[in-house]
N, C-alpha and C positions, 0 to 999 in steps of 0.2 A: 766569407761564405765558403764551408766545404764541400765538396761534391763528392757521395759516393757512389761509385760507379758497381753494378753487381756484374757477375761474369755472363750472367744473361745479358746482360744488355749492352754487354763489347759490339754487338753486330748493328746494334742502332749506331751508334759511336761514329762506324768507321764504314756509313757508306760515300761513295762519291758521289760527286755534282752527276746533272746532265751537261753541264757547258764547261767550260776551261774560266767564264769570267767569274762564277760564285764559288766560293772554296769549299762549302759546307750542301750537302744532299739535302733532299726534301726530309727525307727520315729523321736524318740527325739535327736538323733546325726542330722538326715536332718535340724530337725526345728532347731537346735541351730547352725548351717553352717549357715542354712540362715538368721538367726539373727545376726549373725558376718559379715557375706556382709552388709548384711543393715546397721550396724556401722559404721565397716570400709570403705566401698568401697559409701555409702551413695544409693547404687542402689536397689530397692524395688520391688518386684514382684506386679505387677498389674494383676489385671483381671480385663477385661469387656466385651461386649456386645449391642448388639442394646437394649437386652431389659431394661441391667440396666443404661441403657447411657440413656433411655426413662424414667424411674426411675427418676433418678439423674433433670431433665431438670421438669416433671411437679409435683415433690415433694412438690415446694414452693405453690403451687395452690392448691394441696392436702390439705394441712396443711392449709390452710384458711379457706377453705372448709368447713373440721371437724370444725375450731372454730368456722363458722357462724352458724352453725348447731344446 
């Protein structure tokens, strides 16, 4: 199994415990569950919305835009 880690998600990674006995923060036990779904199980948390659904749709027109500019 590889794990790819994006540069967002350094800060999940690398928080600490509250105690000195568990080595691993609350945080970074979630993020690393949910990275094991998303391996094993192939299923991926999504987010969206109208606005970045709106994003997603005139981005390609954006990006011409800027280069004719």
């Amino acid at each position: 199994m590889e794990l790819t880690v994006r540069a967002s998600e350094c800060a999940k990674m690398m928080t600490r415990s509250r105690t000195k006995s568990e080595p691993l923060g609350d945080t970074t036990l979630t993020w690393l569950k949910e990275k094991a779904i998303e391996s094993v199980l192939g299923v991926r948390k999504t987010i969206s919305n109208k606005y970045m659904e709106k994003g997603a749709i005139v981005e390609p027109d954006s990006i011409e835009l800027l280069n004719t500019v």
